[in-house]
C-alpha positions in Angstrom: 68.9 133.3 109.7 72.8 132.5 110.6 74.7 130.1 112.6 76.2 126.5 112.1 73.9 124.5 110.0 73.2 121.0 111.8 75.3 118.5 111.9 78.6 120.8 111.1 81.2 121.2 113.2 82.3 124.8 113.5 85.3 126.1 112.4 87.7 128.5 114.0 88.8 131.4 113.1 92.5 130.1 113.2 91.5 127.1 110.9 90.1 129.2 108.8 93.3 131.4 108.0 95.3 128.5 107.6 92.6 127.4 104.6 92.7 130.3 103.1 96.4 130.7 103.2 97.0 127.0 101.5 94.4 128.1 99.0 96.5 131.0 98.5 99.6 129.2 97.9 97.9 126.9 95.6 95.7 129.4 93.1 99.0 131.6 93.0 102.1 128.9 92.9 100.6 125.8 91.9 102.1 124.2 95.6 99.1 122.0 97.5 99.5 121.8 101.0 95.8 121.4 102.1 95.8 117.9 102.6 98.5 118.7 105.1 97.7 118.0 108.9 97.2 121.6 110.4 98.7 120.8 113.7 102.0 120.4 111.6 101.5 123.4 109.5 101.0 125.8 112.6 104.2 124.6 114.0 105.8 125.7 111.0 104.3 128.8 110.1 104.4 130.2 113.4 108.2 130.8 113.1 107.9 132.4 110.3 104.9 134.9 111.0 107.6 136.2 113.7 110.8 135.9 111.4 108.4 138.4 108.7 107.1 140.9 111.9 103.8 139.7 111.2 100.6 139.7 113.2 99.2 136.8 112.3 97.6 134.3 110.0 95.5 136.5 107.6 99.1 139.0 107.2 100.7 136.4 106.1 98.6 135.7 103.4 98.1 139.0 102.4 101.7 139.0 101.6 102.1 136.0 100.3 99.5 137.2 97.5 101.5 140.4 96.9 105.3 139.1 97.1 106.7 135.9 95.5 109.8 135.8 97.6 107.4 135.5 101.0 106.0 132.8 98.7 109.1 131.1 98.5 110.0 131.2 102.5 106.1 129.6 103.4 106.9 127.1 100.9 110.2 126.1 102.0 109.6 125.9 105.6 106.3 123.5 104.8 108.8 121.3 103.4 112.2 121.5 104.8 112.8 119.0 107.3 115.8 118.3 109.7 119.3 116.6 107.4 121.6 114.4 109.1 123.7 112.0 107.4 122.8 108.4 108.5 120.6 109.9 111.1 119.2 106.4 112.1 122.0 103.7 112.0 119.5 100.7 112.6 117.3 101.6 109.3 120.0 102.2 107.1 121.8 98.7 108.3 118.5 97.1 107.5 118.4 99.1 104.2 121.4 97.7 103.1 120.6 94.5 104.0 117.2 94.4 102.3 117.9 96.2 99.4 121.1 94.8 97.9 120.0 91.1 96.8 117.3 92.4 95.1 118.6 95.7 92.8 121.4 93.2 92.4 118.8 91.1 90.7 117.7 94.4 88.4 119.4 95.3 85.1 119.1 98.6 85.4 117.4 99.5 88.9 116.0 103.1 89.6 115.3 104.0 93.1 112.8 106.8 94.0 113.3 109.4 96.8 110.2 110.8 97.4 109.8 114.2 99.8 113.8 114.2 99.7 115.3 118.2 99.9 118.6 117.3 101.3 121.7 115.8 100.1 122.3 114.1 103.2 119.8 112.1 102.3 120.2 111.2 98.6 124.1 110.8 99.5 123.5 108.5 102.2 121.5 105.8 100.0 124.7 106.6 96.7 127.0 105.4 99.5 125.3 102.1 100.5 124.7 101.3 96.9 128.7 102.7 96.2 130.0 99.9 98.9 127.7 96.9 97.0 128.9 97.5 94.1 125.4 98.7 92.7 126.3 102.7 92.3 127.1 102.6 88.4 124.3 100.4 87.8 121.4 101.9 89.8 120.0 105.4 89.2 118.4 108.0 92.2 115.6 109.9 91.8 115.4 112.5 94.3 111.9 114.5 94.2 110.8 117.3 96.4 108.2 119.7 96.2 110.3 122.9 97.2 112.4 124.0 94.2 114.8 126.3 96.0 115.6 122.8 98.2 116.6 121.0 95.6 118.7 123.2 94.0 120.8 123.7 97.8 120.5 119.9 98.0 121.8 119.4 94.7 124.7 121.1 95.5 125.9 118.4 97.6 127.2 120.8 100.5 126.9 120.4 104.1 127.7 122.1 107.4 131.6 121.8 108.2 130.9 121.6 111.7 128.7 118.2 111.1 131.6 116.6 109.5 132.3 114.7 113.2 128.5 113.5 114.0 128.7 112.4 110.0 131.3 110.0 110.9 129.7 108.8 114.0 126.9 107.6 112.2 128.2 106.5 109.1 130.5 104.1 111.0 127.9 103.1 113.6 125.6 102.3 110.2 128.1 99.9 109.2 130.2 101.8 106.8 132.4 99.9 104.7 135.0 102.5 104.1 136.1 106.4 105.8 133.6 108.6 105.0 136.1 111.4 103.8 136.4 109.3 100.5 133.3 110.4 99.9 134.2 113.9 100.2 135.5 117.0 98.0 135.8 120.9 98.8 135.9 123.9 96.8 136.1 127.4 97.6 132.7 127.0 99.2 133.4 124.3 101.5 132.9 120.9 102.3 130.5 118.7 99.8 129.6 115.3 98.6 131.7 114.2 95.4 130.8 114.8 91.9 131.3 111.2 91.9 129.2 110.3 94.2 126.4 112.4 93.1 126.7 111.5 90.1 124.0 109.1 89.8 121.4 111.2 91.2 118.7 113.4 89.8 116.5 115.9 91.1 113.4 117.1 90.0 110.5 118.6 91.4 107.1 116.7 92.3 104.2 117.3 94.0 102.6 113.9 96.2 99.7 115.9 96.6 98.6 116.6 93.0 101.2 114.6 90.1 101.2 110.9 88.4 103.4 108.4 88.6 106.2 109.3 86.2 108.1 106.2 85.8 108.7 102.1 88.0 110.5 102.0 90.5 112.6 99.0 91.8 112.5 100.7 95.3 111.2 104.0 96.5 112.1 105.7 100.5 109.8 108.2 101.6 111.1 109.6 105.1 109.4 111.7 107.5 107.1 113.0 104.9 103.9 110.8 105.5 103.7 111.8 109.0 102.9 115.7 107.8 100.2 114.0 105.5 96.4 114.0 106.9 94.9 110.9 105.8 93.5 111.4 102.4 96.9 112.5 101.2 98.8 109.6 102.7 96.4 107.3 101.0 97.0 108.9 97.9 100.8 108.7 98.2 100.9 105.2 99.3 98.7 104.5 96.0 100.9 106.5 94.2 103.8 104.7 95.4 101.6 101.1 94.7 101.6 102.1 90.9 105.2 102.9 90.5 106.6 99.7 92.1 106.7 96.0 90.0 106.3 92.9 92.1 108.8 92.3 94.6 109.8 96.2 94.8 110.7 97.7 98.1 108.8 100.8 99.6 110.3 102.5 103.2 108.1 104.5 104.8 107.6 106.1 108.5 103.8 105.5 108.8 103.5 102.2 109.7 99.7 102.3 110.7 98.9 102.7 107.1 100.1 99.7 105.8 98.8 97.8 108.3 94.8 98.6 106.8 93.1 98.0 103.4 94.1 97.6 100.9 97.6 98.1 101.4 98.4 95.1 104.2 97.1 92.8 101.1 99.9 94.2 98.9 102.8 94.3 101.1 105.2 92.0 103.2 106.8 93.3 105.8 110.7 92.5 105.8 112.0 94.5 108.5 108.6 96.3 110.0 110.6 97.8 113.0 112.4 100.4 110.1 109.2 100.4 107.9 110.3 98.4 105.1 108.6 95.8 102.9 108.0 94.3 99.8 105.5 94.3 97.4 103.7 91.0 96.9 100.5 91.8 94.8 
């Protein structure tokens, strides 16, 4: 006898590619992305299955099981996300307005950037801490799942043709200084200073399947959560709970989450709009 036992709901034949692929990704490179929203990951992989002259789903994964180098493009366009230096000037005024009293207070703070494959990023938050005074002091972890990311973000090059939008921002996020002093070039181009980096290390994690590796005096997570189904947001707001003392500072996106149990108990909001608060339990 076949067909749907009661109560399931069936699955399509779609879904079911996508399953296997993540399996596939998982058993052969040790990258989870089931607990991924699907929607999300179909708007990603359907680029590439074009981009590799592909037919589908199912093609995709038979490659993927016969050549690590497909491997590494499905992996890296799961987890690369758009870089823009001080892409939200609200956020990272209230950032610097949040932050600085309290690592100010820390001996030795460390700061966790969860989900973070671009320099722009890590560079962004070196500044702010650079222009209170808090850059020799305060160490940057920046984690990513992706290692071929990290090693372009680590880098610290961007796009020469960027350079004027990167001021626009920078200066509408209340920047202190001119953001060329920031700045070096080599033969390659345009970057982010040795200097400036220089208080920043990269290393790759996994939300979905490693342990808290250390406390954090604050930790950002942006525009990763919102790729997360629930279970796996739920995990990484835990995850983020463990590696925080009292009075730490989380950021997030997802701002429904930390409005529900248990996490509305263990955080105050101090500037809710930008999705920050502080732990209080």
């Amino acid at each position: 006898m076949t067909g749907t036992p009661s109560g399931a709901v069936p699955q399509t034949v779609e879904a079911l590619e996508i399953d296997l692929l993540l399996e596939a990704i998982f058993r052969c490179y040790g990258h989870d992305f089931r607990g991924y929203r699907r929607e999300v990951l179909k708007r990603r992989l359907q680029p590439l299955i074009r981009d590799e002259g592909l037919d589908g789903l199912s093609a995709l994964q038979g490659r993927v099981l016969h050549d690590p180098a497909c491997s590494a493009r499905v992996i890296r366009a799961l987890t690369q996300r758009p870089a823009s230096l001080f892409d939200d000037p609200e956020y990272f005024r209230q950032l610097r307005e949040v932050m600085t009293p309290w690592l100010r207070s820390c001996p030795s703070p460390r700061v966790w950037l969860a989900e973070c494959g671009t320099a722009e990023d890590a560079c962004a938050l070196a500044i702010l801490l650079a222009e209170e005074g808090l850059h020799e002091k305060t160490h940057i972890f920046a984690t990513a799942e992706d290692e071929g990311l990290l090693r372009d973000a680590s880098s610290g090059r961007f796009a020469a043709g960027r350079l004027a939008e990167y001021v626009y921002n920078y200066r509408a996020a209340g920047g202190k200084r001119e953001l060329s002093d920031y700045f070096g070039r080599d033969a390659g181009g345009p970057l982010f200073s040795e200097a400036l980096r220089s208080n920043i290390t990269w290393a790759q994690y996994s939300l979905a399947t490693d342990a808290s590796f250390n406390e954090f005096q604050m930790i950002v997570c942006r525009r990763a959560l919102r790729d997360f189904g629930g279970h796996l947001r739920r995990r990484t707001l835990q995850l983020f709970y463990e590696s925080m003392p009292l009075f730490g500072i989380l950021s997030v996106d997802e701002r429904d989450d930390m409005q529900a149990a248990p996490f509305v108990q263990r955080y105050k909001p101090v500037a809710e709009a930008c999705g920050l608060y502080r732990r209080i339990a």
